[in-house]
C-alpha positions as a Markdown table, in Angstrom:
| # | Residue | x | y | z |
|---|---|---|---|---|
| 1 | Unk | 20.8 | -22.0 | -11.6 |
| 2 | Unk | 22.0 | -18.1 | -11.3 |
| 3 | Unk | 21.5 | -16.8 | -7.7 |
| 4 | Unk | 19.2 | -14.2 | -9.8 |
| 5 | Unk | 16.9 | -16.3 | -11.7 |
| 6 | Unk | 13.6 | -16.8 | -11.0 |
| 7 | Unk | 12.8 | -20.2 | -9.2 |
| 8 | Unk | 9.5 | -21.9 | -11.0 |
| 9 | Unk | 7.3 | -23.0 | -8.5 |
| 10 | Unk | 3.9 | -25.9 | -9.1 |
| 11 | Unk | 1.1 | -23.3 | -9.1 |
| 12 | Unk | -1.4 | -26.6 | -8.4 |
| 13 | Unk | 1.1 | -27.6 | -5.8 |
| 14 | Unk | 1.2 | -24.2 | -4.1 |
| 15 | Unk | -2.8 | -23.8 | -4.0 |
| 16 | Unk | -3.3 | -27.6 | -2.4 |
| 17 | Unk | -0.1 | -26.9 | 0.2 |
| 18 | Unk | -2.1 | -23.0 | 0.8 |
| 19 | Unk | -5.9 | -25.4 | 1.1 |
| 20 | Unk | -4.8 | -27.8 | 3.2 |
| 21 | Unk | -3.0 | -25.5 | 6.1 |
| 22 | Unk | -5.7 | -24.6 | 9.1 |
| 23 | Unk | -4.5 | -21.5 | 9.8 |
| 24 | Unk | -1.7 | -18.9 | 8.0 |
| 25 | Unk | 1.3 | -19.8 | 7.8 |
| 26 | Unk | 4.6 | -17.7 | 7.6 |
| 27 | Unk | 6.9 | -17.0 | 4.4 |
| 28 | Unk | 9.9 | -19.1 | 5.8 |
| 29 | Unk | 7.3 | -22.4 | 6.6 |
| 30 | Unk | 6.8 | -22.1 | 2.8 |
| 31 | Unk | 10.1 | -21.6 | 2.2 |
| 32 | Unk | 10.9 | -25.0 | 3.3 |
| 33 | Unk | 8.0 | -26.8 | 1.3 |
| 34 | Unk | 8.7 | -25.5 | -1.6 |
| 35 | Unk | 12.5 | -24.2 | -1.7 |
| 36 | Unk | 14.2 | -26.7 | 0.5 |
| 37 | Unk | 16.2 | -28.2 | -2.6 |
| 38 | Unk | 17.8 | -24.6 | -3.4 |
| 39 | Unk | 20.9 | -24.0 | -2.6 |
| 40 | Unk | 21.2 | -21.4 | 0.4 |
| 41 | Unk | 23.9 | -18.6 | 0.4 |
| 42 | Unk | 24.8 | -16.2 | 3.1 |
| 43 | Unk | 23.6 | -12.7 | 1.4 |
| 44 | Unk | 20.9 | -10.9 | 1.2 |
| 45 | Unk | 20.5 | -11.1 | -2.6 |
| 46 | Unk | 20.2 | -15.1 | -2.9 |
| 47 | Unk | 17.7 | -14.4 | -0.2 |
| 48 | Unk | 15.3 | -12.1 | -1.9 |
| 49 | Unk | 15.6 | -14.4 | -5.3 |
| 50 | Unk | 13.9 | -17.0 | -3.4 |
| 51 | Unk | 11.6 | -14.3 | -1.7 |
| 52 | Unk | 10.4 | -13.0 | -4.9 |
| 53 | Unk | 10.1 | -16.2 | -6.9 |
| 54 | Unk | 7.5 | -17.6 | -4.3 |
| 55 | Unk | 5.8 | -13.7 | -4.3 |
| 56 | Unk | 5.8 | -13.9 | -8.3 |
| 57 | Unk | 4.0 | -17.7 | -8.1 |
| 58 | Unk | 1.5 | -16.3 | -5.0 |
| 59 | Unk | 0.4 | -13.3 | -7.2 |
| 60 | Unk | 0.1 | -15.5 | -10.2 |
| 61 | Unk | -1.9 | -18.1 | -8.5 |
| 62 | Unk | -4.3 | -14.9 | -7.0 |
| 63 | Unk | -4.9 | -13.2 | -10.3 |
| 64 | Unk | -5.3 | -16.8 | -12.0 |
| 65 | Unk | -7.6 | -18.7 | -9.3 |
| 66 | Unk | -9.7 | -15.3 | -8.2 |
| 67 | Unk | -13.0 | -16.4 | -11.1 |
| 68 | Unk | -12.5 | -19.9 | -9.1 |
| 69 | Unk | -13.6 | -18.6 | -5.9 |
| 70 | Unk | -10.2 | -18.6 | -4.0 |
| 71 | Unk | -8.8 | -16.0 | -2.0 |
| 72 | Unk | -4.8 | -15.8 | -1.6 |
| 73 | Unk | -3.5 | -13.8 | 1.1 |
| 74 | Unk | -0.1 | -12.7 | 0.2 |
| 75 | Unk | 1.3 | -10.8 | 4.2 |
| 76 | Unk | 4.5 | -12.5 | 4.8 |
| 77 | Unk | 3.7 | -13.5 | 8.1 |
| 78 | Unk | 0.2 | -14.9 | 7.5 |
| 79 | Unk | -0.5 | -16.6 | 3.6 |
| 80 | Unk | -2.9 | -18.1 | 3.0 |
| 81 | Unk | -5.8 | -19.6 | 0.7 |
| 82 | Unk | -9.4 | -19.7 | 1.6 |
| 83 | Unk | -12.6 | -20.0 | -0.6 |
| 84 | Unk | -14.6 | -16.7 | -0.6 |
| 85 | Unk | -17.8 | -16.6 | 0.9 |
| 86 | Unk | -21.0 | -17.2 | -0.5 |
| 87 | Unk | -23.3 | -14.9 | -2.3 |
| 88 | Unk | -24.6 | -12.3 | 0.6 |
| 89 | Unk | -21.6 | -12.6 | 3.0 |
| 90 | Unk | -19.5 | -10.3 | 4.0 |
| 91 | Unk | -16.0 | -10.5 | 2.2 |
| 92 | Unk | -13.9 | -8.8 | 5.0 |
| 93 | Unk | -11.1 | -11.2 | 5.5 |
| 94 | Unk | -9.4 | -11.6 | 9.1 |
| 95 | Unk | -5.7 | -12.2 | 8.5 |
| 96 | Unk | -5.4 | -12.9 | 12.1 |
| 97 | Unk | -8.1 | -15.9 | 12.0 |
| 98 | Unk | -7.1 | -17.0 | 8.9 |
| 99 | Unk | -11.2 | -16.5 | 7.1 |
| 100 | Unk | -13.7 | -14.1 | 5.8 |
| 101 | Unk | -16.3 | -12.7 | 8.4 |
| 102 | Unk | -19.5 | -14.3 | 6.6 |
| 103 | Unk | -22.0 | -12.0 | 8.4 |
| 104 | Unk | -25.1 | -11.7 | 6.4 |
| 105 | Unk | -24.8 | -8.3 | 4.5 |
| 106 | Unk | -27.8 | -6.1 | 2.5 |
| 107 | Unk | -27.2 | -4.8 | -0.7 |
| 108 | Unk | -23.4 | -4.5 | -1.0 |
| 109 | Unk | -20.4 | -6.5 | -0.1 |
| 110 | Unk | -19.7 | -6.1 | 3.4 |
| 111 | Unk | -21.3 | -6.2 | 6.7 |
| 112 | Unk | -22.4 | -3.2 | 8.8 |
| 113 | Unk | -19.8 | -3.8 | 11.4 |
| 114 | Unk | -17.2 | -3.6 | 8.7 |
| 115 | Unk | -18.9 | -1.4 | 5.5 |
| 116 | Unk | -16.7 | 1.6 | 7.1 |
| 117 | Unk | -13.5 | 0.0 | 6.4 |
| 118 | Unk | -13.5 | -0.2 | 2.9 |
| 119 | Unk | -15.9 | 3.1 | 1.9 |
| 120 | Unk | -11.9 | 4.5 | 0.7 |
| 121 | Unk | -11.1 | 1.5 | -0.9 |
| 122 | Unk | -14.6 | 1.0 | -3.2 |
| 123 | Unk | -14.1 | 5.0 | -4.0 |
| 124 | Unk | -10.6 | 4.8 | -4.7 |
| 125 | Unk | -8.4 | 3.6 | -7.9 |
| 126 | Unk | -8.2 | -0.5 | -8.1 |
| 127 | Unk | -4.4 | -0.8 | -7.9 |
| 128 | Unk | -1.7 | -2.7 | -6.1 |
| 129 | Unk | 1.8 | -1.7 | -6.7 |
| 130 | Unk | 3.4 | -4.9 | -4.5 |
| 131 | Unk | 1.0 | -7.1 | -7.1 |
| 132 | Unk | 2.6 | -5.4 | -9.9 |
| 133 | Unk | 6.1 | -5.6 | -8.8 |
| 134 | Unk | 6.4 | -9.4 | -8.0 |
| 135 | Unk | 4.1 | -10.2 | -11.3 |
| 136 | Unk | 7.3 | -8.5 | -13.5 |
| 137 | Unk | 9.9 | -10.9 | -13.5 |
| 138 | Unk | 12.3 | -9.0 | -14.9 |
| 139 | Unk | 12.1 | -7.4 | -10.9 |
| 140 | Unk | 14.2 | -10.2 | -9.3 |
| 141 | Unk | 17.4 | -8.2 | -11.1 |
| 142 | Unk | 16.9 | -5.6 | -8.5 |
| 143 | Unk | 18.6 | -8.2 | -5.9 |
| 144 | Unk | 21.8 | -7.1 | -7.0 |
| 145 | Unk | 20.9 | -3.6 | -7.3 |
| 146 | Unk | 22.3 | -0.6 | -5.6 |
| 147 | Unk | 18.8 | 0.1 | -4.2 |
| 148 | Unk | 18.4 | -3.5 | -3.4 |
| 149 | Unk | 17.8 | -2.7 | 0.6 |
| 150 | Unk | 15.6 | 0.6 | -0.1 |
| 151 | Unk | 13.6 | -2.0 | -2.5 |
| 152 | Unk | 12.7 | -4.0 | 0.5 |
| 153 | Unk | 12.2 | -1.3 | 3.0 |
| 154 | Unk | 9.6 | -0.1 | 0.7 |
| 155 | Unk | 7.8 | -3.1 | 0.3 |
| 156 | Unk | 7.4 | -4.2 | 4.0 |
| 157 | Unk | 6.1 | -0.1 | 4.7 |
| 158 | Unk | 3.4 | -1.0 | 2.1 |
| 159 | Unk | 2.6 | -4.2 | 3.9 |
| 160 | Unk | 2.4 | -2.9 | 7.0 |
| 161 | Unk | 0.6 | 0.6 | 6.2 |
| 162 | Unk | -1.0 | -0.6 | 2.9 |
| 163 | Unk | -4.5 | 1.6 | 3.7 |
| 164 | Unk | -2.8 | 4.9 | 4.5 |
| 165 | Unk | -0.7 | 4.1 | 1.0 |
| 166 | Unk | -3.3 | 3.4 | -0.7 |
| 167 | Unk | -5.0 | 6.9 | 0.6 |
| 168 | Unk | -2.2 | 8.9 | -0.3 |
| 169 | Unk | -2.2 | 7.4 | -3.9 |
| 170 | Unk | -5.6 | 8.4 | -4.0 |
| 171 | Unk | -4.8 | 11.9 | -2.8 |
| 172 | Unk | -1.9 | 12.3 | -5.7 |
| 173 | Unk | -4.4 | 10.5 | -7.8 |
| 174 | Unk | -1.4 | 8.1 | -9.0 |
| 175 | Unk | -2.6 | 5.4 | -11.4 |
| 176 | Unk | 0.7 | 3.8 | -11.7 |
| 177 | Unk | 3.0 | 5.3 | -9.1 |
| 178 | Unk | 7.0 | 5.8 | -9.5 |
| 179 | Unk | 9.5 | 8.0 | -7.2 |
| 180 | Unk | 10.0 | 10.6 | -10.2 |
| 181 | Unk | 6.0 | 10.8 | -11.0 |
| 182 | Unk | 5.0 | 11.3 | -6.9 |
| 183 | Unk | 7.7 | 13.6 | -7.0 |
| 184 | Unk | 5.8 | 15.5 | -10.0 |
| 185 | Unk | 2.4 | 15.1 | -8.3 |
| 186 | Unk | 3.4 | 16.6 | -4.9 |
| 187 | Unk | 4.8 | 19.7 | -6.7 |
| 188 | Unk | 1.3 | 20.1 | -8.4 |
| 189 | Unk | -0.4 | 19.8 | -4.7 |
| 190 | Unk | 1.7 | 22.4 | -3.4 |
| 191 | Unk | 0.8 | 24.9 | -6.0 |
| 192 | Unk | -2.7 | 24.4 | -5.0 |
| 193 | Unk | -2.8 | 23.8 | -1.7 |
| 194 | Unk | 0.4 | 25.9 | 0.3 |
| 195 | Unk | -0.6 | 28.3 | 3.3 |
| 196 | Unk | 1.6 | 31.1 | 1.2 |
| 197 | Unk | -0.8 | 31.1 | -2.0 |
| 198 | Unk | -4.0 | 32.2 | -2.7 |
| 199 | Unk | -6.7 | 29.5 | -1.3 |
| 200 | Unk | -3.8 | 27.6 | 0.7 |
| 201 | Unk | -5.0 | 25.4 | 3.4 |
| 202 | Unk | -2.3 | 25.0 | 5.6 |
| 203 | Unk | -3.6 | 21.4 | 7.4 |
| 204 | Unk | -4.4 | 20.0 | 3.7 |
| 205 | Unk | -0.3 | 20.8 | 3.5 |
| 206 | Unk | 0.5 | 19.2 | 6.6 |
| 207 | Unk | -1.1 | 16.1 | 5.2 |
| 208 | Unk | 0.0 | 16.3 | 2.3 |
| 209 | Unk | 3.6 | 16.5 | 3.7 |
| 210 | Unk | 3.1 | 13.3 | 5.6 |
| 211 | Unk | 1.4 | 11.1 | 2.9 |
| 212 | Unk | 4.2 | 12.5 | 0.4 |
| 213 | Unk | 7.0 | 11.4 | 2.7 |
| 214 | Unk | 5.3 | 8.1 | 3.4 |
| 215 | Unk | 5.1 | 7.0 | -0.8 |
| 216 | Unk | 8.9 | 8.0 | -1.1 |
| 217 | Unk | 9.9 | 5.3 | 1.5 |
| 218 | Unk | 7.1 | 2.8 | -0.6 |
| 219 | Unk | 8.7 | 3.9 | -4.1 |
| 220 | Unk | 12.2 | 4.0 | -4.1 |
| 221 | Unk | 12.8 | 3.5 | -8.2 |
């Protein structure tokens, strides 16, 4: 095996491993289970082979096992797999505890204690860009890329500020986001919305400014 080909990991395996854990476990815990037997090298690019090939097997197994009823949580520091509630309980899901709230909710989805959190998310576009990434596996040839470190960098600021990224897509109104097409969307917004032309709002800029700068460290290629 290359130190750049994708590792095949037991989706079944992987699910029952996920099931049987009380509480979330971390990415290097899984590591061990399931990619003990590969052989370990001292750089960073045989290290993000094996991080992506378990990634590329998490997101298949959460796209494949969602119509089952099972939830996979996909943060580094806290996967996990948990059934989702039943019909008329809230779906917010506590990575921290490891399970969905389960309050009783009305007419929607969510309960009133947490309805507020997602009113961005149910308005916005349905997409994840880290789903998409790890899904393509022709993606584990940017471990020996040039922008191999920028690559992660951009994917743990998406994992730790995923709402305000997902706010700024919906602000450039970014279906399928790229560095070169944020680039083109921000010059659009700036037309429209800088203090110097007609109908300028100068704070709109400012956030602007700030929710541009945060994609380009997310979207590096």
């Amino acid at each position: 095996m290359g130190q750049n080909e994708l590792v095949q990991i037991n989706s079944d395996n992987l699910l029952t491993y996920l099931l049987q854990k009380k509480e979330p476990v971390m990415e290097a815990t899984v590591f061990r289970e399931f990619l003990s037997e590969q052989p370990w090298y001292d750089d960073q690019q045989s290290l993000f082979m094996r991080h992506f090939s378990l990634f590329h097997a998490l997101y298949n197994l959460k796209v494949n096992i969602a119509m089952d009823g099972y939830y996979i949580h996909t943060d580094p520091m806290r996967m996990a797999a948990v059934p989702y509630p039943e019909k008329g309980l809230c779906y917010h899901y506590d990575p921290e505890e490891g399970k969905f709230c389960g309050r009783i909710v009305g007419d929607g989805t969510y309960c009133r204690m947490h309805e507020s959190i997602y009113t961005h998310v149910m308005k916005s576009m349905a997409y994840d860009p880290l789903r998409e990434f790890y899904l393509d596996e022709k993606n584990i040839e940017y471990g020996k890329s040039r922008e191999f470190n920028d690559i992660l960098n951009g994917v743990n600021t998406y994992v730790i500020h995923k709402r305000d990224v997902d706010h700024a897509l919906e602000t450039f109104k970014i279906h399928n986001p790229s560095r070169k097409i944020i680039q083109g969307k921000y010059r659009i917004l700036v037309k429209q919305f800088h203090p110097d032309r007609p109908g300028g709002d100068l704070n709109k800029m400012k956030d602007i400014n700030r929710q541009y700068a945060l994609l380009l460290k997310v979207f590096t290629i």
